[in-house]
N, C-alpha and C positions, 0 to 999 in steps of 0.2 A: 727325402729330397733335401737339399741343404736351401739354409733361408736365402730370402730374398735379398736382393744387393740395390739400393736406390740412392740417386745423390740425391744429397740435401735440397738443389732448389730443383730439380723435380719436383719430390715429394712436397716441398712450402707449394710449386704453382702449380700442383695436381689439385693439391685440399682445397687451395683456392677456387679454383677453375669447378670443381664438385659445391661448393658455396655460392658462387655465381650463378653456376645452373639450377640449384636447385630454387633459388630465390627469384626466376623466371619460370618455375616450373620446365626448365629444357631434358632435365633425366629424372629418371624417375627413382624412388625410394629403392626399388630390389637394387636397380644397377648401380646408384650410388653408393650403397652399402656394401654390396661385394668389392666395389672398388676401396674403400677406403679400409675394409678388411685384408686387403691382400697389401695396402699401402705401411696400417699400422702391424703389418707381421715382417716388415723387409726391415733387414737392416740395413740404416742411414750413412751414407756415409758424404766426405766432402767429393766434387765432381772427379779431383784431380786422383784419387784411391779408387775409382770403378776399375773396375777388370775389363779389360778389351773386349771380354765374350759374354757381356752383360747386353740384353736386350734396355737403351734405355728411350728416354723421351728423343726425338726425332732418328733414331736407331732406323733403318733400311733392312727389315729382314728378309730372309728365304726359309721359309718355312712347309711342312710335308707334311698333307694329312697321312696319318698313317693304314687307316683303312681303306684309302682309294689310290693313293700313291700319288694324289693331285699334290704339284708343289705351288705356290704363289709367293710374289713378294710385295711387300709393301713397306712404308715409309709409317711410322708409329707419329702422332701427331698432336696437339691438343686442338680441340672443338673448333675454335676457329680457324685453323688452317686445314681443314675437312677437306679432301675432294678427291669422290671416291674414284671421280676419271681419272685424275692423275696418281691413282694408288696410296691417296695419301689417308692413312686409317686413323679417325679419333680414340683418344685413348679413351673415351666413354664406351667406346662399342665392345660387346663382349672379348671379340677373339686379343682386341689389345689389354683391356685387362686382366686377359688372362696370362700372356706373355711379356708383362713389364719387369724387372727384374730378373729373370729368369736368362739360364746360361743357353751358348750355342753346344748342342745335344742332348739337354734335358728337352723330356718329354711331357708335355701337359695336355692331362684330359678337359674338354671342351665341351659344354651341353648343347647341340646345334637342335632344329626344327627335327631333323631324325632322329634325333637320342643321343648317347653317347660317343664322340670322339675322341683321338690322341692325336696332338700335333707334336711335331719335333724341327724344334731350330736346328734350322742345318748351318745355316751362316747366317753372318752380319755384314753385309756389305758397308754401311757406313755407322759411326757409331762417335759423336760428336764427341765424347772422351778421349779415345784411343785418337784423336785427330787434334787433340788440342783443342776446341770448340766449348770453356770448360762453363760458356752461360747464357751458349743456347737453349 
């Protein structure tokens, strides 16, 4: 699968925002670490160089499990704009760290409570790059 695609101040107020929380105890050691694994293997770039079909920070996606055919969307988010009523997903919680960076059609596998899943970005309804938005 081809690397990760992150703009720069994502990537500064993710590691940040993972610094924060962890210095409150708000995430925990597994989820911090996977995220900043998947943070330090993207390549960086400035906001205004993301690909339009790049899942990024505040990104609206539509996305499809692939084993149940369930599609949902949600708004990708940092910790404190949380709210799961209004679909809006922290990027600490698994299924966003596991689709940050990541294009609309690639497929990523997901470890849920039943075992192993595959998601696929179907779209990006909003995506603060392709919009001009370049520091949100």
């Amino acid at each position: 699968m081809a690397k990760l695609i992150l703009n720069k101040l994502d990537y500064l107020r993710i590691k940040k925002a993972i610094e924060s929380a962890r210095e409150v105890k708000s995430i925990n050691a597994a989820e911090s670490e996977s995220l900043i694994r998947e943070l330090d293997s993207a390549k960086i770039v400035e906001p205004e160089e993301v690909p339009f079909d790049v899942v990024t920070m505040n990104s609206i996606v539509k996305i499809s499990f692939l084993n149940t055919n369930k599609q949902i969307q949600f708004q990708m988010v940092y910790p404190k704009d949380a709210d799961f009523k209004k679909n809006k997903i922290s990027i600490f919680s698994p299924i966003a760290t596991a689709l940050i960076g990541y294009k609309v059609g690639d497929e990523v596998e997901w470890i849920v409570p039943a075992g192993l899943t595959k998601i696929r970005i179907d779209e990006i309804l909003y995506q603060p790059e392709a919009s001009g938005d370049f520091t949100l």
